[in-house]
C-alpha positions in Angstrom: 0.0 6.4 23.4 1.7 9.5 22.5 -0.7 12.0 20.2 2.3 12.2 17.4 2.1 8.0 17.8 -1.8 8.1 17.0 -1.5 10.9 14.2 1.4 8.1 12.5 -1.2 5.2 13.0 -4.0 7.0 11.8 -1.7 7.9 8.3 -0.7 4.7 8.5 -4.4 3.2 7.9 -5.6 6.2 5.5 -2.3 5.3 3.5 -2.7 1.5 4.0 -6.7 1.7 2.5 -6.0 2.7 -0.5 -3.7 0.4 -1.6 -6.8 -2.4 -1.0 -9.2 -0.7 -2.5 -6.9 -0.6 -5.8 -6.2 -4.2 -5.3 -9.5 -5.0 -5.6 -10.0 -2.7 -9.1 -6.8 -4.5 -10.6 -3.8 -2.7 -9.6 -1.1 -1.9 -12.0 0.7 -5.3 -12.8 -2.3 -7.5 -12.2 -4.6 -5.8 -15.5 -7.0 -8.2 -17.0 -7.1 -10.6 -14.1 -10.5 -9.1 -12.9 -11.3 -8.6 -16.3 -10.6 -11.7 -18.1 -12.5 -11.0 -21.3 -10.6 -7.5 -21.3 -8.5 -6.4 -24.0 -4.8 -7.5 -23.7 -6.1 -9.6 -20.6 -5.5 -12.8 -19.4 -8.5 -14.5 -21.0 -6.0 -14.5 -24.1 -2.5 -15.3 -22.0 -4.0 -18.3 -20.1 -6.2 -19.4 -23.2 -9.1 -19.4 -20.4 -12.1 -21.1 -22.0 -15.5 -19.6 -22.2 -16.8 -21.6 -18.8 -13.8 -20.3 -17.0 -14.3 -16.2 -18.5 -18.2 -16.4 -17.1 -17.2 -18.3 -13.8 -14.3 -15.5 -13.2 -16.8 -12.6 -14.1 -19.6 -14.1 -12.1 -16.5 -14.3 -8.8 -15.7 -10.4 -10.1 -19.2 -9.1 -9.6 -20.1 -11.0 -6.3 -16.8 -10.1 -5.0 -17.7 -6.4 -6.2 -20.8 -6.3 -4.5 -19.2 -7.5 -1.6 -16.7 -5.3 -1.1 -18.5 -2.2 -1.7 -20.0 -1.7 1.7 -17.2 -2.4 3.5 -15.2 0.7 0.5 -18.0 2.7 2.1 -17.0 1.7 5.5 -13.8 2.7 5.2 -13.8 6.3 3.4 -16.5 7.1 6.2 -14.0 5.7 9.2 -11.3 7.8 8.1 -13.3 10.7 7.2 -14.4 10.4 10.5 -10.9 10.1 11.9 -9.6 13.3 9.9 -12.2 15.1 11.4 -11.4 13.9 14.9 -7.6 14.8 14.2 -8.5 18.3 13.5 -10.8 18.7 16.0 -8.0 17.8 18.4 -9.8 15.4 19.9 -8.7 12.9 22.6 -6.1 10.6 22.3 -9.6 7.7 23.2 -11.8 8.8 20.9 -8.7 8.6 18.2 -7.7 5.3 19.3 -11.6 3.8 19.2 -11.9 5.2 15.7 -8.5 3.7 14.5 -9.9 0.0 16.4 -12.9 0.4 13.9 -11.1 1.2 10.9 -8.9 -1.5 11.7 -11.7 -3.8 11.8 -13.0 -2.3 8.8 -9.5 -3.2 6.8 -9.3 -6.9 7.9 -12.7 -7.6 6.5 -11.3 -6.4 3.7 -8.3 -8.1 3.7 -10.5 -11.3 4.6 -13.0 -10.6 1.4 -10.2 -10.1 -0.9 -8.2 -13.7 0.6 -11.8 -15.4 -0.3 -11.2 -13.8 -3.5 -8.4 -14.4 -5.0 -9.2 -18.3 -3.4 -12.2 -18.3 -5.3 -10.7 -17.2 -8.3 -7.9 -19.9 -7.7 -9.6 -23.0 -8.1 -11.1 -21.7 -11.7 -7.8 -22.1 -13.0 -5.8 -25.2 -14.3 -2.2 -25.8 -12.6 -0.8 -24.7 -15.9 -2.8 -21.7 -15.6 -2.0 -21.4 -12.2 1.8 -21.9 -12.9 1.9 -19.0 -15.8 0.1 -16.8 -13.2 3.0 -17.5 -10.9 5.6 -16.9 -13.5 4.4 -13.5 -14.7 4.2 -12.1 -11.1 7.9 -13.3 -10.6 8.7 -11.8 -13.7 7.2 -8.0 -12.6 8.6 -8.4 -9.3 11.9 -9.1 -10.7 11.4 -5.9 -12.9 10.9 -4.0 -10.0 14.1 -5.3 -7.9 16.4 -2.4 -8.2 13.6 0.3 -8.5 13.4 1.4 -5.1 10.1 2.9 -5.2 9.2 2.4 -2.0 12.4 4.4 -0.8 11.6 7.7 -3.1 10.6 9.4 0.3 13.8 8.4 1.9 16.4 10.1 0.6 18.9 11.6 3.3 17.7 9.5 5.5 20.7 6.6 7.0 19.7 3.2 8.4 22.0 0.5 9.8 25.6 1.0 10.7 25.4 4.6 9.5 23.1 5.4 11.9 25.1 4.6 15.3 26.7 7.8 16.5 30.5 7.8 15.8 32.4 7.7 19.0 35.3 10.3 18.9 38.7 8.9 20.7 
């Protein structure tokens, strides 16, 4: 594997962790959910009852405790990697460091399926259903945003892309 190849992996993964780590504080779009007695939260949407607020908070703070190590894990793999990218390192010791931080990720990815599985079965179906709904509804707000193509711009993909063949 090429050493640019290794450098866009290793972004990748530094990019990537993030993005779990905020999933598991309550992104943007998912507020209240991880604090159900929180103002504004879904304690009030869903009409949860007083059983379901302390068995949500009791799945928060074990799922917390949880993932904390493995947070840990991960900002010490890719410290790690940073410093073997600007050591210059070998292209093995950069490939064995992005294998553990991989490893590191899909525990995480594992802790927060157990989660939000956990979490599931607190709910009612009609809870369940309004859940649903509201996601749909934030995902439909986000349709024509094109966020995730801010860093694109100039750039062609598709048909527009094929070299034009002069006759």
């Amino acid at each position: 594997m090429s050493r640019k190849a290794l450098l866009a992996a290793a972004l990748t993964l530094v990019v990537g962790s993030p993005m779990a780590w905020a999933q598991d504080r309550g992104a943007p779009g998912q507020e209240g959910i991880h604090e159900p007695g929180g103002p504004g939260g879904m304690a009030e949407k869903l009409d949860l009852t007083a059983d379901q607020q302390a068995k949500l908070k009791a799945i928060g703070a074990a799922h917390q405790a949880e993932a904390k190590p493995l947070h840990e894990q991960a900002k010490e793999r890719i410290k790690e990697l940073k410093a073997l990218v600007a050591s210059k390192a070998g292209d093995a010791a950069i490939t064995a460091k992005l294998a553990e931080l991989k490893t590191v990720r899909e525990a995480m990815q594992a802790l927060q399926k157990k989660f939000m599985e956990q979490r599931e079965q607190v709910f009612t179906p009609e809870q369940r259903a309004q859940i649903a709904l509201r996601r749909g509804e934030k995902m439909g707000d986000r349709k024509g945003d094109k966020a995730g193509m801010k860093g694109m711009k100039g750039m062609k993909c598709g048909k527009d892309t094929a070299p034009e063949s002069k006759k």
